[in-house]
C-alpha positions in Angstrom: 130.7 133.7 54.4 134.0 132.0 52.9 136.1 128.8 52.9 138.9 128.2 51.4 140.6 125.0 50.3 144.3 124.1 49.4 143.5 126.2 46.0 142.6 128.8 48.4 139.1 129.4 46.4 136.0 132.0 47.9 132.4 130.3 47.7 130.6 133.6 47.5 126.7 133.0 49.2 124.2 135.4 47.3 122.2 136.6 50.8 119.0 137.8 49.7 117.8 140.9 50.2 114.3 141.2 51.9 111.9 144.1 50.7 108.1 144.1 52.3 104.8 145.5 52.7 101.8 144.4 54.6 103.3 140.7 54.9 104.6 140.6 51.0 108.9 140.2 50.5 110.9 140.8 47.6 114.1 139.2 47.2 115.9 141.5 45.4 119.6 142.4 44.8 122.1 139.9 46.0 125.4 140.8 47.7 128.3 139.8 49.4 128.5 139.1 52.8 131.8 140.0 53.0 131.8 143.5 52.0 130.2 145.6 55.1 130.4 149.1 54.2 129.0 151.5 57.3 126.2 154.1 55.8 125.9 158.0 56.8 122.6 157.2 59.0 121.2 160.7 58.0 122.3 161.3 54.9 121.2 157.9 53.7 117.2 159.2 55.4 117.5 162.6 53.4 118.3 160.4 50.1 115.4 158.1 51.1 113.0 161.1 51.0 114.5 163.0 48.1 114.9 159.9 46.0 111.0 158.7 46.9 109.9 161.8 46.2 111.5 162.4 42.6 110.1 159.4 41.8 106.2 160.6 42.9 107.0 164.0 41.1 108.3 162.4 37.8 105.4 160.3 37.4 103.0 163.3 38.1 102.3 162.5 41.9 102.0 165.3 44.9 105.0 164.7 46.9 104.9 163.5 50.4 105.5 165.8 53.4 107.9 164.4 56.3 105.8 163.6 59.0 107.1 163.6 62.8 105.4 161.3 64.7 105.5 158.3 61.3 109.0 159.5 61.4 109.5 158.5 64.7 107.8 154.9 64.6 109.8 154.0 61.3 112.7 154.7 62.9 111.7 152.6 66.2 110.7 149.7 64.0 113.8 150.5 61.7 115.9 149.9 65.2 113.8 146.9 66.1 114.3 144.8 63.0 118.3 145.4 63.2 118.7 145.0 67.0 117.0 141.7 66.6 117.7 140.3 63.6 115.0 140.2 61.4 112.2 141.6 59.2 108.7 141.9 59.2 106.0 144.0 60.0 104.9 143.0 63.3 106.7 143.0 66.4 106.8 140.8 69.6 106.9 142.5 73.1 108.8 139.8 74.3 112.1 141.4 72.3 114.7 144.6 72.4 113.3 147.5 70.9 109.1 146.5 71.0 107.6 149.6 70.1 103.8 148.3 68.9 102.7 144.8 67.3 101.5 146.7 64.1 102.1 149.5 62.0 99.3 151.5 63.2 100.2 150.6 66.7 103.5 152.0 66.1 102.1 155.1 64.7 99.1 155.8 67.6 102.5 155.3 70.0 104.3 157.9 68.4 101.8 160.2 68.9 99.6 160.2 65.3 96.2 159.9 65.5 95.0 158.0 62.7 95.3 154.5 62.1 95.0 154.1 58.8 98.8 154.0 57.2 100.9 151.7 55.1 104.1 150.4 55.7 106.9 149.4 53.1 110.2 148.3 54.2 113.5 146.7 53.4 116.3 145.2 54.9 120.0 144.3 54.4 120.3 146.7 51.6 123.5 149.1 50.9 122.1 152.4 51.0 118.8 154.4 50.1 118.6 153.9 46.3 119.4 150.1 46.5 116.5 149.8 49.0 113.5 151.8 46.5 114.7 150.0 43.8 114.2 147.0 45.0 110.7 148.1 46.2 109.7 149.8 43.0 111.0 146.5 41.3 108.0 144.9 43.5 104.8 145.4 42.0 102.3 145.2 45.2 105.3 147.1 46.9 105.4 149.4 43.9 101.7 150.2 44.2 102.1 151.4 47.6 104.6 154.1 47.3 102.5 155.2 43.8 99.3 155.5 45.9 96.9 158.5 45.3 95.5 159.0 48.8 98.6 159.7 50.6 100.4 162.8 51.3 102.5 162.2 54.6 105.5 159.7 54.8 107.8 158.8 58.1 111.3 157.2 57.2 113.5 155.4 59.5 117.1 154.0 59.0 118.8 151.5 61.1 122.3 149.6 60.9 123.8 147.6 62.6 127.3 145.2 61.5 125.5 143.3 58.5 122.0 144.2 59.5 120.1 147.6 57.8 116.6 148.5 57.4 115.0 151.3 55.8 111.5 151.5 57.1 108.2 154.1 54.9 105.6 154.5 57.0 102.8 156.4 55.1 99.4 158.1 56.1 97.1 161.2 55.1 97.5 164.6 56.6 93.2 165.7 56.1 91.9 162.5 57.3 94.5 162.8 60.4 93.3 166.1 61.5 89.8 164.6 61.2 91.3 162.2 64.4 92.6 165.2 66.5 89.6 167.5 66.1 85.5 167.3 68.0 84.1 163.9 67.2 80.9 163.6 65.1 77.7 163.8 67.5 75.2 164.3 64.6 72.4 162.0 62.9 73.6 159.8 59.4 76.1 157.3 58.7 80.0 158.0 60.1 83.4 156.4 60.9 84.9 155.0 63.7 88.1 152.6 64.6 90.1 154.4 62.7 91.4 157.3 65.4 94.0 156.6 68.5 90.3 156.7 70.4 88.6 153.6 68.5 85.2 155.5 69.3 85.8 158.3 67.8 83.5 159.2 65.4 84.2 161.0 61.7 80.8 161.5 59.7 81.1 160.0 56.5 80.9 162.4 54.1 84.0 164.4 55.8 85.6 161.4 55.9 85.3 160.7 51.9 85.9 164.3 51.1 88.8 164.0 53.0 90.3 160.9 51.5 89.4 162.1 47.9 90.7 165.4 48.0 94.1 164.6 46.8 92.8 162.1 44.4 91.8 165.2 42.0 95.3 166.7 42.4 97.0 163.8 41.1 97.3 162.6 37.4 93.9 159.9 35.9 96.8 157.9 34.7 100.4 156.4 36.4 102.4 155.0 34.8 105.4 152.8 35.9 108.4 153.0 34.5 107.3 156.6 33.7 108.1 157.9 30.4 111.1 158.8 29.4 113.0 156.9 32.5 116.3 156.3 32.3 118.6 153.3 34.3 115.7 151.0 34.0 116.6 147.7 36.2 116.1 144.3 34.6 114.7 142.1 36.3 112.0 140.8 38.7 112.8 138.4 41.2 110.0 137.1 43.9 107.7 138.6 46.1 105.7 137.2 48.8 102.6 136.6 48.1 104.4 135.8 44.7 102.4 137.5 41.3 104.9 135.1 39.4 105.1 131.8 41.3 106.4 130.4 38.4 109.1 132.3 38.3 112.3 132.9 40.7 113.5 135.5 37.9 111.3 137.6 34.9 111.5 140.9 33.6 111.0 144.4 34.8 107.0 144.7 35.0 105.2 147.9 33.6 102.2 149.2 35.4 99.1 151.4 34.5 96.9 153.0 37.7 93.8 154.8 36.6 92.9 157.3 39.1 89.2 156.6 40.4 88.4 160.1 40.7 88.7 160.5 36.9 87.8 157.1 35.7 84.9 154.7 37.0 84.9 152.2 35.6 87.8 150.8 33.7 88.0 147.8 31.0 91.8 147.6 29.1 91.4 146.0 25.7 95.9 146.0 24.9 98.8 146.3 26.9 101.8 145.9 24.6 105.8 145.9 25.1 108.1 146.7 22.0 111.8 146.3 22.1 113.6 149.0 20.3 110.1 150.4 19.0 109.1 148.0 16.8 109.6 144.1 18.1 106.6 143.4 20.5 107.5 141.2 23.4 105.1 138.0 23.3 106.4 135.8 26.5 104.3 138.7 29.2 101.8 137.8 31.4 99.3 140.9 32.2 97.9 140.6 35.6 94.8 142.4 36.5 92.2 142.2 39.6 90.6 139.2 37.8 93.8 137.1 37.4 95.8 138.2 40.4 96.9 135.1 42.2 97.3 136.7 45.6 94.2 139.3 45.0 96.0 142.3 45.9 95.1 144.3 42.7 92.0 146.4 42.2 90.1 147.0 39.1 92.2 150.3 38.4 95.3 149.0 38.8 97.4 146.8 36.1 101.1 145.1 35.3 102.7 143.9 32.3 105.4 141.0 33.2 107.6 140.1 30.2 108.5 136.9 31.5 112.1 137.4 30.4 114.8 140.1 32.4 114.9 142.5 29.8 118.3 144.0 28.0 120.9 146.3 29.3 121.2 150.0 27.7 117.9 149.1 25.3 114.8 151.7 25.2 111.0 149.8 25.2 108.1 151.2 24.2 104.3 150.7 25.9 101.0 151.4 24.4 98.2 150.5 26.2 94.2 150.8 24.7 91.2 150.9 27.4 87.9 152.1 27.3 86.7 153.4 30.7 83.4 154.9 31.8 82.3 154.6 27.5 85.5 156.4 25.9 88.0 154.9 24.5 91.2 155.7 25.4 95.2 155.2 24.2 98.6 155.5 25.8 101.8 154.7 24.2 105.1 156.0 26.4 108.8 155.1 26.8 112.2 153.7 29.1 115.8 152.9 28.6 117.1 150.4 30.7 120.4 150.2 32.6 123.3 151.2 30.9 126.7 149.3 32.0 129.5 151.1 33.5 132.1 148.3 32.6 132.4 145.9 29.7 129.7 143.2 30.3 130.0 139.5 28.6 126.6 137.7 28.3 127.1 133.8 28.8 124.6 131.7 27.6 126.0 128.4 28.0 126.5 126.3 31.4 130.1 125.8 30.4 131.9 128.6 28.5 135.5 130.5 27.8 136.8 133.3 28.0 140.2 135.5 27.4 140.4 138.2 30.0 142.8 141.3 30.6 144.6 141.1 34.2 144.3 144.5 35.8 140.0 145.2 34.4 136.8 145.0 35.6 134.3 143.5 33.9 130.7 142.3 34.8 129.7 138.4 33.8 125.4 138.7 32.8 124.6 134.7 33.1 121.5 135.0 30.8 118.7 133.3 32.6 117.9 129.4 30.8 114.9 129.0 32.6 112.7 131.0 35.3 114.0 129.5 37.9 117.9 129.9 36.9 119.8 132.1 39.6 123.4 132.3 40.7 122.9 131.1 44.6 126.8 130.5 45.3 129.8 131.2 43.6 133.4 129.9 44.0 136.2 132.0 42.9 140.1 132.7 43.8 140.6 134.3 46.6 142.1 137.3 44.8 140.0 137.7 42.1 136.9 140.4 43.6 134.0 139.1 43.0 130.4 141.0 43.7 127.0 140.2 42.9 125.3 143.2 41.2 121.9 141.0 40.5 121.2 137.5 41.1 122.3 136.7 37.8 125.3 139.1 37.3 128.5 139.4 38.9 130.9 141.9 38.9 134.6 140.6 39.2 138.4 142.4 39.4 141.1 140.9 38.2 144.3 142.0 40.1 146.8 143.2 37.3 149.6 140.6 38.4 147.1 138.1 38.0 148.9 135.5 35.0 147.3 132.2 35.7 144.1 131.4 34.3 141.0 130.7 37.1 137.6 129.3 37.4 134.1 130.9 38.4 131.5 128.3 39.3 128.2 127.5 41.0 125.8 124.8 41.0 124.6 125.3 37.7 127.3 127.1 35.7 131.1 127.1 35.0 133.2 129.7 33.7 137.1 128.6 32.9 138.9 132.6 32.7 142.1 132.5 30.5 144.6 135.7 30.6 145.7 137.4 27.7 149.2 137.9 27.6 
């Protein structure tokens, strides 16, 4: 979206991107409007799957198998949400494309027979990694593709003109052959409304055995950024429910599952973030089931927020102590976060200066003065490129006959460009 005055000058809009699970939304990575690049449908899916997956193996996690008929209903709901402009996880019959209200009604009409799966999904994003970042970045999101009962995943990608959507649609392979084999007829406690038949019934104890199996397969502890990662993003933005109300921008969290099979009971006594090794981060909020604003966490599950964005091309390091089930237990591990691929200038200031070569890239970091300070809508010269790489970062081009000197500006910040001669 662009106007131009007699200077003709760009006001860039940031457009959100929308990431979500179970009713929760992440704005994440910002970007022009104006740049509409068309994706490789399936090569873009077999990324999404290879990229997901990487992740789940790196951190110690079984990978998930592609899955048909949750393949199918991602992609119908993947076609829904760009057909009719939106995003969400329910559907209305009364528009193009209606292929279930729900998730699980989507997955029963694609021909699986459990109802029990979890959606994650994202929209207006540029291809497959820009889309799991933004997800992983999330930490209820986050939590869902880490999950230790899962071992199936459906993937669906849709485009349309400005409109994309990458739909996960996850379930359990053991307890959805429990759904498509004779139902229980015996005496003792079982299961039922959770098969395409709502009455069929799943005795219990096959029905836990089923869900824990994998549990023992995976690691007792994930960990998230996992050690060792590289390209680490920066920043949290929001989420809906939001763990950070506060807060329209943080840092990256750090998370800690403990894997119920291996631990019981759970009580974590540190969870600490170093810069470079040895300068702890103090400005973090630790969320846990007992502080959890939107009550989404359980008591295995836990996220460090340094309530800053963290630095580019800068390596952390974690240590968490617990005691669970009587033992006491410690876990120290590291990251490196994003490295940039062109010169970057931090600016602190609302106002500042600078002396810029014509003909170079370079990306603008406007550090954060507050939680709530994001770029929303920048005005530029209309041949200066200008792209938003985060909601507080902008790439920009200068053309190499470029000789005047330009402005950058938004609501809260202006940038007066000189070039060097």
């Amino acid at each position: 979206m662009a106007h131009f005055t007699h200077k003709r000058y760009i006001t860039l809009f940031a457009a959100a991107t929308l990431v979500l699970q179970a009713g929760f939304f992440n704005r994440d990575v910002p970007k022009t409007q104006q740049l509409i690049v068309q994706m490789d449908l399936g090569y873009e899916k077999a990324e999404a799957y290879t990229l997901l997956n990487e992740v789940r193996e790196a951190v110690g996690l079984n990978r998930l198998m592609q899955e048909e008929h949750l393949e199918r209903a991602a992609q119908a709901h993947a076609n829904y949400l760009v057909r009719n402009h939106t995003s969400g996880h329910t559907e209305s019959s009364s528009l193009k494309g209606f292929s279930g209200i729900r998730p699980a009604d989507r997955a029963v009409a694609a021909g699986y027979a459990l109802t029990q799966v979890s959606e994650n999904l994202s929209t207006q994003n540029r291809d497959a990694q820009n889309s799991l970042e933004g997800l992983f970045s999330a930490i209820y999101h986050r939590f869902g593709f880490l999950a230790i009962d899962i071992d199936q995943v459906g993937i669906g990608v849709a485009q349309e003109g400005k409109e994309s959507a990458f739909v996960y649609l996850m379930g359990n392979e053991a307890l959805e052959k429990l759904c498509r084999v004779d139902a229980f007829d015996g005496y003792g406690r079982y299961m039922f409304k959770v098969c395409k038949d709502p009455k069929h019934r799943i005795g219990a104890n096959v029905f836990n055995e089923a869900k824990e199996k994998l549990k023992q397969y995976n690691p007792p502890l994930i960990l998230y950024p996992y050690d060792g990662q590289e390209d680490v993003p920066l920043a949290f933005y929001q989420e809906t429910p939001d763990p950070l109300p506060e807060y329209d921008v943080s840092g990256f969290p750090v998370s800690i599952i403990f894997n119920d099979y291996y631990f019981k009971e759970v009580k974590l006594l540190s969870f600490k973030l170093y810069e470079n090794g040895e300068h702890p981060l103090h400005h973090v909020r630790l969320i846990s089931k007992e502080n959890d604003p939107n009550r989404r966490f359980d008591d295995h599950s836990f996220a460090l927020f340094p309530l800053e964005r963290l630095a580019y091309d800068t390596e952390y390091s974690v240590e968490v102590d617990y005691e669970a089930d009587g033992k006491r237990g410690h876990k120290r591990w590291h990251f490196h976060t994003r490295v940039p691929d062109e010169p970057l200038i931090t600016l602190k200031k609302g106002d500042s200066t600078l002396k810029l070569e014509s003909g170079k890239s370079y990306l603008l970091y406007f550090e954060p003065r507050t939680g709530r300070d994001l770029l929303k809508r920048v005005s530029y010269p209309h041949d200066i490129t200008v792209t938003f790489i985060d909601s507080n970062t902008l790439r920009i081009t200068i053309p190499a006959n470029r000789q005047e000197g330009f402005d950058i500006s938004s609501k809260t910040r202006h940038l007066h460009i000189e070039i060097k001669k």
